[in-house]
N, C-alpha and C positions, 0 to 999 in steps of 0.2 A: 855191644860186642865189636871186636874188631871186624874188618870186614874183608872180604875174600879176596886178593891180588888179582886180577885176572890180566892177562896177555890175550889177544885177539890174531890170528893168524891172517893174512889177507884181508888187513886192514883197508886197502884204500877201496877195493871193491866193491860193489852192490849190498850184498849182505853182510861183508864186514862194515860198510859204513851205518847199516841197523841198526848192526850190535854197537857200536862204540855209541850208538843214539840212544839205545833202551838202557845202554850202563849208567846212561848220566842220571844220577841223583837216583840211582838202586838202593835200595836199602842194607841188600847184604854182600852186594859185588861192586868192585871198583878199579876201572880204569888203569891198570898199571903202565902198560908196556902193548906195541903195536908191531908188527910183522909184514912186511911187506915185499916187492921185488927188488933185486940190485938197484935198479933206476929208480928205487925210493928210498933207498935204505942212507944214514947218516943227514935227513932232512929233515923238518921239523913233518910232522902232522899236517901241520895246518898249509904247509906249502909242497906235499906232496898228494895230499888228496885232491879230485878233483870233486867235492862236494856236490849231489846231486838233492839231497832229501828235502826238503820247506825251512823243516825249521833248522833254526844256526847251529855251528860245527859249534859242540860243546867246548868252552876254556880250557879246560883240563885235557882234553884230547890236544887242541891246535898244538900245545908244547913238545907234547912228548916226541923226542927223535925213532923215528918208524927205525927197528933192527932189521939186517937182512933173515931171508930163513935161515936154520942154524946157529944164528947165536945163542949164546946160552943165556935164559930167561930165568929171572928171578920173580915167579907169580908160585900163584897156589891152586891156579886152573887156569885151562887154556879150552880157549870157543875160537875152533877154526872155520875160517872160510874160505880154505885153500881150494885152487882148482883137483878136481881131481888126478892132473895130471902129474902134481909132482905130492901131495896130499896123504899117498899111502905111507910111505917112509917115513916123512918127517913125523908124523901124526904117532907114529909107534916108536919112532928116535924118545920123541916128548915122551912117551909111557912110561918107557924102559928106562928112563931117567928120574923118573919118580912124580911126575905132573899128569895130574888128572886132564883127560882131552875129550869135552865133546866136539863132532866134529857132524858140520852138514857135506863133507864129501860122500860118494858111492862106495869107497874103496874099500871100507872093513863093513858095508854095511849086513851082509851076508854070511860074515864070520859066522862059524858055530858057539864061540866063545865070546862073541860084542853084541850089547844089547842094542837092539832096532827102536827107539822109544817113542814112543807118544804115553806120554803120564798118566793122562786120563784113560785110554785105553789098555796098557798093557803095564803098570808101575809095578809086577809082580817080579818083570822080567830083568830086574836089575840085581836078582839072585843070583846070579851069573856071574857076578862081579868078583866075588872068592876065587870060584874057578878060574876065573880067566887070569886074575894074580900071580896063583899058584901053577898054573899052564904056561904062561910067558913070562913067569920068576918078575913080576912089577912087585915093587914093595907098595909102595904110594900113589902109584902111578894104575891108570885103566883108560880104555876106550870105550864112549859110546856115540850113537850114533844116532842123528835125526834121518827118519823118511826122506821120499822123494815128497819134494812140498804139493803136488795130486795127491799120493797116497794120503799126506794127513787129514786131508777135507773130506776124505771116501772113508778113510776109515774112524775117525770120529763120529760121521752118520750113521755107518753100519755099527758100532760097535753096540747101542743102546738096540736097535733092532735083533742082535745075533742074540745078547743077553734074555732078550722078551719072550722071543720069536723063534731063533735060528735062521741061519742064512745060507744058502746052498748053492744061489749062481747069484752070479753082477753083471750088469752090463752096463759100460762107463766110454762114455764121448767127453773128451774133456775142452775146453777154451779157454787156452793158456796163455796169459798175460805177459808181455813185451818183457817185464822186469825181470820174468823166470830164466832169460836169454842172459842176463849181466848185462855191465854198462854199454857193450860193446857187440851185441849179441846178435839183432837182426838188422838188415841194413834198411834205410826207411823208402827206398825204392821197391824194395820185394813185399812189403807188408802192407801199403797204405793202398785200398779198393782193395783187397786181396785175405783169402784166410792161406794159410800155409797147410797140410794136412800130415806132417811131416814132425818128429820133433825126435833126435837120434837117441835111439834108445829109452824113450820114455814109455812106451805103454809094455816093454819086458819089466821096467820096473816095478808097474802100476800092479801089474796081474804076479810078479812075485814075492813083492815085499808085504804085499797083502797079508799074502798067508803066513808069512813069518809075525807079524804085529798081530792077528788075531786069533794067532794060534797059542799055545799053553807053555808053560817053562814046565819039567820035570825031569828028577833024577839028574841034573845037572845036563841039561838038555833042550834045544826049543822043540815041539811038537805043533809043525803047521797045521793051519785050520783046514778043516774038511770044507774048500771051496772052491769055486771057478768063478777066474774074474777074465772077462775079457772087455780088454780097455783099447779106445781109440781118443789120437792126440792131436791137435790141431793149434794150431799159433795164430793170436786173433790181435786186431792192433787196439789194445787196453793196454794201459800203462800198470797197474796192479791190479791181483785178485783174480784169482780162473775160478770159472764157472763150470761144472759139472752136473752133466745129465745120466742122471742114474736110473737103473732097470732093476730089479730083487726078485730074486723067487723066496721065499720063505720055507722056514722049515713047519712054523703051523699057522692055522690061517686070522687073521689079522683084520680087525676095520680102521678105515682112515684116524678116526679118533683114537684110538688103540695104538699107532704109530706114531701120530701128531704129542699124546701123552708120553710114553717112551722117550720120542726124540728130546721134547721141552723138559721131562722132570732129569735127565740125564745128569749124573753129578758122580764124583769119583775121586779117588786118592788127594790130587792137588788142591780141590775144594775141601777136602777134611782138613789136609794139613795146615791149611789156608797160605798156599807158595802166593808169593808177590805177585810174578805174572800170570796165574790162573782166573781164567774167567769166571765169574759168580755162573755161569749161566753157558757151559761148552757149546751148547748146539743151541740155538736160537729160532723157530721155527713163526717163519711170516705167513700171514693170510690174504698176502695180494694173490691176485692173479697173475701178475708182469711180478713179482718178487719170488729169489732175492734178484739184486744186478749191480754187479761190480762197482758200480759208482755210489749206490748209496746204501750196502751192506756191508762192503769187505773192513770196513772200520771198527765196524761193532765191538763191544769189550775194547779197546784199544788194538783191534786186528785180531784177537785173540780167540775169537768164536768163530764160529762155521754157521756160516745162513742157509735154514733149510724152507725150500717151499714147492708149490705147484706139487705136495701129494696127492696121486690120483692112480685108477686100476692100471695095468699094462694088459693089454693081451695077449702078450707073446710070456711073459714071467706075471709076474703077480703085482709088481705095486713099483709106480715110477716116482721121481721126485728131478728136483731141480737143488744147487748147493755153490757157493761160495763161500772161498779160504781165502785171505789176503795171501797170496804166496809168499810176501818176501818178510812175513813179520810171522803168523802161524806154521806159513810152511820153511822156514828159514831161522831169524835168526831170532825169534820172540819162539819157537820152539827148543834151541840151543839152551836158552836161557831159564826156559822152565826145565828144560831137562837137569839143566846144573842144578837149579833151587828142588829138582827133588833126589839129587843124586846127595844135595848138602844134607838136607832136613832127613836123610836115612841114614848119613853119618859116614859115608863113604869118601870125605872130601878131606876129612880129617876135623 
């Protein structure tokens, strides 16, 4: 079959340069056209990025001339990774023109009318998609929206726990990797001997996009989930993959084996439909005692899984755990991209 145009907004960036790494040799998406700032725009690729990832800038990307924002694009879906600063306009410009946009910006992620996705957790909520057409007059064109990249590592664990169990409070300390910052993010004086306990506006997101992703779609409507999460955020100097210490109360009660099977058989929408980037296997549950750790989990599936371990009592809630997300491939732009292959395979892409 043919395969799907895509355009990348905020190409030269961190998680645009992801995505233009996971497009190469996709099965059902391919590289068209790149988006970047004035000071890129009219350059080849290959000599406006400033290349950070291992392996080499894909052929097919080096060529392509990066357009400024605003041009008019000729794809058939657009995966942004605009800053949020200029990310809400353009992101709804592209709608209203008829180009389907998922986007890992903040800006619409709250809409009453854009879905917040994680696939495996909530792939219901892309029922929304009609209404929001018919609410902002898009023919072709919709908004959806990736997590904050903690929230997807938190709520992929909890979601196999809420379904078993039920979940009624969280407590979430997260150690958040350098890359979550962008290329440009933290400067290496403030961070090196140093945790940060500071990250702006991350644990307002943690504690309420929660509730939107594991809450219900109905009546053309999200219904947040009956929870409390209160999240604390710290900047630790790892290069990818934040690590998260997590607390649960449950809503009935639970043995460690009982969680541990939960977490491990967990399987969902993206593994039915079999999308390209889903992992066989979402949540991944280690039996070390020092596991997981950034360095030799956050790869797992190809970044795609969430490592979960050190399940054991809490005394203050009921059952603690330990969890790492690659953030710049799960929580980012290897999320974008399972969002598109399930927003394709429901026939919403056209």
């Amino acid at each position: 079959m043919r395969k799907f145009q895509v355009a990348v907004l905020g190409a030269t960036g961190a998680v645009g340069q992801r995505l233009v790494q996971l497009l190469e040799s996709h099965p059902w998406f391919e590289l068209a056209e790149v988006v970047a700032s004035e000071r890129s725009a009219g350059r080849p690729y290959g000599a406006a990025v400033d290349w950070r990832l291992a392996s080499p800038l894909p052929a097919r990307a080096r060529g392509l001339v990066v357009k400024p924002l605003g041009a008019e694009l000729e794809c058939d879906l657009v995966l942004s990774a605009l800053d949020s600063k200029v990310a809400g306009a353009a992101e709804q410009s592209l709608a209203a023109a008829g180009r389907p946009v998922i986007s890992n910006a903040r800006n619409h992620r709250l809409d009453e009318d854009v879905p917040l996705l994680i696939p495996e957790v909530n792939w219901e909520h892309t029922a929304v998609v009609p209404h929001q057409r018919q609410l902002r007059h898009y023919s072709t064109g919709l908004l959806a929206t990736n997590p904050n990249c903690s929230v997807i590592g938190l709520a992929l664990a909890l979601k196999p726990l809420q379904a078993a169990f039920g979940v009624t409070e969280v407590s979430v300390v997260t150690m958040q990797a350098l890359s979550g910052a962008g290329l440009q993010g933290v400067a290496g004086m403030s961070i090196v001997d140093n945790v940060i306990p500071f990250i702006a506006d991350e644990e307002e997101k943690i504690e309420v996009e929660s509730l939107k992703i594991l809450g219900g779609f109905q009546a053309q409507r999200f219904v947040p989930a009956e929870l409390r999460v209160s999240a604390q955020c710290n900047r630790v100097a790892v290069l990818d993959g934040h690590t998260e210490s997590v607390s649960v109360r449950l809503g009935s009660a639970a043995t460690a084996e009982q969680l541990q099977l939960a977490l491990s058989s967990f399987s969902s929408e993206p593994q039915r439909l079999q999308l390209p980037s889903a992992p066989a296997q979402p949540v991944i549950v280690s039996d070390g005692v020092d596991r997981p750790q950034p360095q030799l989990d956050r790869d797992l599936a190809q970044g795609m899984a969430v490592s979960v371990g050190r399940i054991r009592p809490c005394p203050v809630l009921d059952w603690k755990f330990t969890l790492v997300v690659h953030n710049a491939i799960r929580g980012a732009a290897g999320a974008a991209l399972l969002n598109a292959e399930l927003l394709a395979a429901q026939g919403y892409l056209g």
